[in-house]
C-alpha positions as CSV (number, residue, x, y, z in Angstrom):
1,X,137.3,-68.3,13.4
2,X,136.8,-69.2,17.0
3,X,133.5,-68.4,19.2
4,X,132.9,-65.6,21.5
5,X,133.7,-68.1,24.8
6,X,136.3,-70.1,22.4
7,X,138.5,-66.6,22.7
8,X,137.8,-65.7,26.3
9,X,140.9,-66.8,28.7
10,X,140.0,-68.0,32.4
11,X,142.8,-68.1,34.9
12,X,141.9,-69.1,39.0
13,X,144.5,-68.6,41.5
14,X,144.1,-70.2,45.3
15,X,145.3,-68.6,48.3
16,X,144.6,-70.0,51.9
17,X,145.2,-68.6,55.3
18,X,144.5,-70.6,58.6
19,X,141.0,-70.8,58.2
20,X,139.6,-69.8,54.9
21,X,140.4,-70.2,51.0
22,X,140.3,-67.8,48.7
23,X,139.9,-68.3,44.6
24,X,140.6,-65.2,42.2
25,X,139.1,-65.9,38.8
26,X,139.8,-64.0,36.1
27,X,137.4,-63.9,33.3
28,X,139.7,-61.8,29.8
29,X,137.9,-61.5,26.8
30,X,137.5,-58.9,23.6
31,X,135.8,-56.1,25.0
32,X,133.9,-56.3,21.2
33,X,132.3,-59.6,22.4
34,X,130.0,-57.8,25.2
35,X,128.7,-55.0,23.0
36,X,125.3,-56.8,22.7
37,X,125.3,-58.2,26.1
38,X,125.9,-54.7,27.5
39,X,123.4,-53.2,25.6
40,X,120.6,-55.3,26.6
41,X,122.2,-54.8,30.3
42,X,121.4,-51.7,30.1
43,X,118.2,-51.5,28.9
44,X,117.6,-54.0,31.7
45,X,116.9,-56.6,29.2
46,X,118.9,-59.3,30.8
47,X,121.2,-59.7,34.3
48,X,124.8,-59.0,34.2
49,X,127.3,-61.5,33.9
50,X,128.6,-61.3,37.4
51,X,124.9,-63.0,38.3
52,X,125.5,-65.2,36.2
53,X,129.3,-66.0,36.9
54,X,128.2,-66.1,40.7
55,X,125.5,-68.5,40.2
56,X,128.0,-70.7,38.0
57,X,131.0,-70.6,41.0
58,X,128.8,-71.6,43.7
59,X,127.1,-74.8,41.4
60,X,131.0,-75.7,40.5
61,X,131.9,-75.4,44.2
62,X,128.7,-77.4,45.7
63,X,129.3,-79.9,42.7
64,X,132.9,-80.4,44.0
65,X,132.1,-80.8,47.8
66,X,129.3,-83.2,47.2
67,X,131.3,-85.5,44.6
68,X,134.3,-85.9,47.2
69,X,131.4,-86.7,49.7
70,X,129.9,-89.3,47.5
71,X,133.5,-90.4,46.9
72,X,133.7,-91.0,50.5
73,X,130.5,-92.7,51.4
74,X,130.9,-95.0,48.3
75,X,134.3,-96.1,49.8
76,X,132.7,-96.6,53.5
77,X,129.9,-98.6,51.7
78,X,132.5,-100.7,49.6
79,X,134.8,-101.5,52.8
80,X,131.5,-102.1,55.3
81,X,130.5,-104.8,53.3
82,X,134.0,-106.5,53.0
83,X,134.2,-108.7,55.4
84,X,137.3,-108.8,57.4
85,X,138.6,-112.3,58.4
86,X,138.3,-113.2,62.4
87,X,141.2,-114.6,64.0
88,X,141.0,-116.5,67.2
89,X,143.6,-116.5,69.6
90,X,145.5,-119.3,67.7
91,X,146.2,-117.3,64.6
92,X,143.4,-118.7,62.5
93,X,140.7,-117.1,60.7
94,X,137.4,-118.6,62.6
95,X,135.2,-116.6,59.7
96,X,136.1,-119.7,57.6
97,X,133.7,-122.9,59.1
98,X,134.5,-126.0,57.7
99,X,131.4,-127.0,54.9
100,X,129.8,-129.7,57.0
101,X,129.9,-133.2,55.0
102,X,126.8,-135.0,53.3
């Protein structure tokens, strides 16, 4: 038999305008799964889920921004310290110096 978050069905759509995106989640599970949950909810035992659903959205979304920004930098780093071949005026790469001979 599956778990509690095994039978719980997440769906995200996207929608964007000019100037902002917007996610819908949508969180669908046995309403028999939360009876404990919303029990100690209301005793004021624990937070409800929307803290915690909140708190796991915007961790998802800064882990997503940074990685693309680390993705980025990484790729500056990588092509910074490539060095790109010189050419003079005659066609030919002047970063190459002849070895001098012994």
């Amino acid at each position: 038999m599956p778990g509690k978050s095994e039978r719980s069905k997440v769906d995200v759509k996207e929608t964007s305008t000019s100037d902002s995106r917007s996610f819908t989640i949508t969180l669908t599970a046995p309403i028999n799964d939360f009876q404990l949950t919303d029990l100690l909810k209301q005793r004021g035992v624990i937070s409800g889920l929307e803290v915690y659903l909140k708190h796991a959205v915007r961790q998802a979304t800064d882990n997503y921004l940074k990685s693309a920004e680390a993705l980025i930098s990484g790729l500056a780093c990588k092509s910074s310290s490539t060095k790109q071949p010189q050419f003079n005026s005659n066609g030919k790469d002047d970063s190459l110096k002849a070895i001098p001979s012994r």
